[in-house]
N, C-alpha and C positions, 0 to 999 in steps of 0.2 A: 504493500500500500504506500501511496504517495502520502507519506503525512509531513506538514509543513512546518520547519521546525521555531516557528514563531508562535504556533500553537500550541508547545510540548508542556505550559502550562495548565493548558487545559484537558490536556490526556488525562482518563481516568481508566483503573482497571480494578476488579471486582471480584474478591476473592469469595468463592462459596462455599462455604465448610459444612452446611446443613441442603437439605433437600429444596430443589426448588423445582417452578416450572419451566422445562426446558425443550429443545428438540431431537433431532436423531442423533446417531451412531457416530462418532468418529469420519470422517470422507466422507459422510450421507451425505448429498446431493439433494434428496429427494424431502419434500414436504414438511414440515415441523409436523412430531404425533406429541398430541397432548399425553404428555407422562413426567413423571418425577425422576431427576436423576441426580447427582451428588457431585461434588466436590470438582467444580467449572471455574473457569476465569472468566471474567468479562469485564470489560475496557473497550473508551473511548476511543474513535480514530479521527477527532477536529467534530464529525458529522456524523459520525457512524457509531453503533454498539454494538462489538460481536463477543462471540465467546466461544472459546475452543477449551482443550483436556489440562490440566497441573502440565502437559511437560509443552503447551505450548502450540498443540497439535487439532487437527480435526475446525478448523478455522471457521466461523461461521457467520456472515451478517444475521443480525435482528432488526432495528431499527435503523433507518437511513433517511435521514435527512439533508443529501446533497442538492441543493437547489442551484449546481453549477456556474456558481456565483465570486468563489472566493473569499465573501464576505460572513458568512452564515455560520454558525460553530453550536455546540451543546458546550456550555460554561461550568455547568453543575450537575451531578444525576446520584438518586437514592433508591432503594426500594421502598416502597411504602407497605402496610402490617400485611397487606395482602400480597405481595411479591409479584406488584407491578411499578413496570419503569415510572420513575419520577423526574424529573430532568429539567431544568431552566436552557434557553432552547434563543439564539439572537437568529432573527431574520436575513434574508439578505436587504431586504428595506426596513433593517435598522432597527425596530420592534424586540422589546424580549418578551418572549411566552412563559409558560410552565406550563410543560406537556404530560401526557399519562400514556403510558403503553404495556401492555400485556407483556411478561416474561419472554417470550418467543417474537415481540415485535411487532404483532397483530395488534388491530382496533386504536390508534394513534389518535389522541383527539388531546385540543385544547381548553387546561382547565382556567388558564390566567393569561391577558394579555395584558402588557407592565407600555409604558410610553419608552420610547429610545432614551429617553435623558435618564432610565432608570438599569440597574445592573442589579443580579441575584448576589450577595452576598454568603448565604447560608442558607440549605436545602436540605432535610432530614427529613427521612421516617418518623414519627415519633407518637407510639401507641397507634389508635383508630385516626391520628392527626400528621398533617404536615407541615411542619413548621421549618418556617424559612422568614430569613429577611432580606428587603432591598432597600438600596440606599440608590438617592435621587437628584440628580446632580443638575437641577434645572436653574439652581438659586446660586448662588455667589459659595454658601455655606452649606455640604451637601446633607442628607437629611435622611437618618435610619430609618426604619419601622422594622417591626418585628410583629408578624403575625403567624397563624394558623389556621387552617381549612383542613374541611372533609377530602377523604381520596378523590370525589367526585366534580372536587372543587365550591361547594358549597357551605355555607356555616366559613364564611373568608372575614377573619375579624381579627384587629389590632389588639395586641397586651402590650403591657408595660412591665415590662423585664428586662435586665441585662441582654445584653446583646450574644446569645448562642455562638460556642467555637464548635464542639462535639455534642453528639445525643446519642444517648441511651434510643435503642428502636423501639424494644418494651414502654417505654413511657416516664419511665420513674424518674427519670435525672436528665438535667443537661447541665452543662460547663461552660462559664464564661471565662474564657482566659485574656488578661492583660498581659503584653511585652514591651519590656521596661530596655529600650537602648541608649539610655542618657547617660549611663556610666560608663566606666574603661569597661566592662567586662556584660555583656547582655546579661538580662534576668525575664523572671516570669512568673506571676502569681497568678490563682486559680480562683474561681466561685462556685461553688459545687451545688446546687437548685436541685431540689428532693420536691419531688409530686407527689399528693396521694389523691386518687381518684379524680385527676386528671385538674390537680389546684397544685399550686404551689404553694409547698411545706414551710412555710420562712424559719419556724422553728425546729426544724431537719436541715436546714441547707449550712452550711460553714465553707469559711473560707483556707485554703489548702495556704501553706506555708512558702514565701518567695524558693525561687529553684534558682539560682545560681548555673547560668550558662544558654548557650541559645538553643531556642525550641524547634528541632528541625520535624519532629513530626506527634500528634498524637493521636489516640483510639482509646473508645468506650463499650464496655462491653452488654449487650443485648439488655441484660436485666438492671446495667446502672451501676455496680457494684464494684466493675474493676476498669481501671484505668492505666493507660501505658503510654508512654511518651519517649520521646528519644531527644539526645542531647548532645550537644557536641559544648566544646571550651570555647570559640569564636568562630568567623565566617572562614577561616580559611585552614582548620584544622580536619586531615582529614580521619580521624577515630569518630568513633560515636558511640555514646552509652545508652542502653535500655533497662528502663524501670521499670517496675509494678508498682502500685498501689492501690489499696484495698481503700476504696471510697464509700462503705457500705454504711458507715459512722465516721465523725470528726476524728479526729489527733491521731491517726494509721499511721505507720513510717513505709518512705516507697522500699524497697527493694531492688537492688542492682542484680537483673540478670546476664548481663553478656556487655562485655567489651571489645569491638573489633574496630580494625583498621580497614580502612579500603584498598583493595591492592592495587597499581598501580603499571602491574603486565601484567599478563593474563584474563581470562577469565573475568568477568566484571571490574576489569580495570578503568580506573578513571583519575584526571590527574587534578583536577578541582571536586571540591566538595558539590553531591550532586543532589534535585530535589530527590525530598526523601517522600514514603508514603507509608503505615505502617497499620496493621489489619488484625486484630487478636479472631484467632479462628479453631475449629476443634476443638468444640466445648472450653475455649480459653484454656487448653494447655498448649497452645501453640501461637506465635508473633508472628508473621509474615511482613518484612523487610522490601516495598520494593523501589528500584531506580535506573531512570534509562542509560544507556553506554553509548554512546553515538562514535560510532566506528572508522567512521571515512570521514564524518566533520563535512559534509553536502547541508545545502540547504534543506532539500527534502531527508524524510528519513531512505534509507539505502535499505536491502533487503542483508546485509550485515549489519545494520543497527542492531541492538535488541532492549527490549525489556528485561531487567534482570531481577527473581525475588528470590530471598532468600528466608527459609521457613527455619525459624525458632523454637525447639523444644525450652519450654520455662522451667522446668522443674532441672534439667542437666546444666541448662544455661547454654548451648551448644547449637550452632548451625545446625540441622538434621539434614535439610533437607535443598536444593538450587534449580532452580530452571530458569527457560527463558523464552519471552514470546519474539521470535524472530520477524525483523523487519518493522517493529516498531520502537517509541524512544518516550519516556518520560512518561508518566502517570501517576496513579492515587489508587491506593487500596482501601475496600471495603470488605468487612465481613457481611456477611450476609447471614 
């Protein structure tokens, strides 16, 4: 695939650790069967969502939104409780949407049309709701909101809350996170927002302890309870360390699972610090690490690009597991 590499921030790829709705066999060719099948990638390509096997294989479009344009991209994309695409969606005349579409790419319809002066900031599952905010840049001084809608797009209504980094898909928590770069050294503090019965909890919610160092990527997991992040010492260091923490009550201390370096020949070699994206999957005994390698250094992606992820046993602390999706460059992981 020709992927443009001015869009490699908006690559997304989508790790699935539990059952969803998918299509055929490996090289099937032929017709999406409705059936349930397990543990798929899927990721953005600028306009498109496919999904092939863990090693990278069995390639497949779902959703396609090439309007032949150049201009047109998916910005954002979630599953929603029902495990269908969720996605913030720019036109080629300028327009952002948020779209819905069925697991396999079928029934595409419009649930929100936003004015061009408007961009999706944040796009989440979240319980029976979708919650997302955009920010509106029609005024001198641009302007948040933060709301919520039914899957259907209906029940679309404003709260007044912190402004969502990560969400729990279950419903029970989201996370505002502040990053603090005014000092020698980055930092980042956290707001942990506990729901019950679909309110928020002010007296469950607390705030998580400054983190010393910059925040290259984090993930929340399903039910709200565990939280992972990854962290480097500055912009130009290439190590990264991953935590655990137990968000389930206030004052938990995180947990250091795995310290690695990025290698620099071979195999996911890369010689700058690269975007990271990171996915707690397998009933949360597993982290999935991923980040593009761009090979030839072309402006499009080359069919030696790849995406590279690397799967994390938490309890060993230990690489387990490496693949890669060839011929494409840069993304974001979700568990699913």
């Amino acid at each position: 695939m020709k992927t443009h590499k001015i869009y490699q921030a908006l690559v997304a790829a989508f790790f699935a650790s539990i059952t969803i709705l998918t299509g055929c066999r490996k090289n099937d060719s032929t017709a999406p069967e409705n059936r349930l099948e397990s543990n798929l990638v899927f990721f953005v390509d600028t306009f498109r969502v496919y999904s092939s096997d863990l090693e990278g294989e069995g390639l497949k479009a779902l959703v396609d939104e090439d309007e032949k344009s150049g201009n047109n991209y998916i910005n954002a994309i979630t599953f929603s409780n029902n495990k269908k695409f969720v996605y913030g969606y720019k036109t080629a005349g300028g327009a952002m949407q948020i779209k819905v579409a069925n697991a396999d790419g079928s029934n595409k319809k419009v649930l929100k049309s936003l004015p061009s002066t408007a961009s999706i900031s944040f796009l989440g599952g979240f319980g029976d709701k979708i919650l997302y905010s955009i920010v509106d840049y029609s005024s001198s001084k641009p302007v948040t909101t933060i709301r919520t809608m039914s899957e259907d797009g209906s029940n679309d209504n404003s709260i007044i809350l912190p402004r969502p980094s990560i969400a729990a898909s279950g419903g029970s928590t989201f996370i505002s996170t502040a990053e603090d770069y005014s000092g020698t050294k980055p930092s980042f503090s956290s707001y942990v927002l506990k729901f019950k019965n679909g309110t928020w909890d002010e007296a469950s919610s607390f705030n998580i302890a400054k983190v010393n160092g910059l925040l290259r990527a984090s993930a929340i997991s399903d039910d709200g309870n565990t939280l992972v992040y990854v962290i480097s010492a500055d912009y130009s260091t290439l190590v990264y360390d991953v935590f655990v923490l137990d968000i389930s009550k206030r004052d938990n201390i995180a947990k250091k699972v795995l310290s690695h370096t990025f290698p620099t020949t071979g195999e996911g070699a890369v010689q700058f610090p690269p975007q990271l994206s990171i996915a707690l999957a397998n009933g949360n005994t597993n982290i999935s690490v991923g980040y593009g390698v761009d090979v030839d250094k072309q402006r499009y992606a080359t069919k030696n690009d790849y995406y590279y992820v690397q799967n994390i046993d938490i309890e060993k602390g230990t690489i387990a597991k490496k693949w890669k999706i060839t011929g494409e460059y840069g993304g974001g992981l979700l568990a699913n």
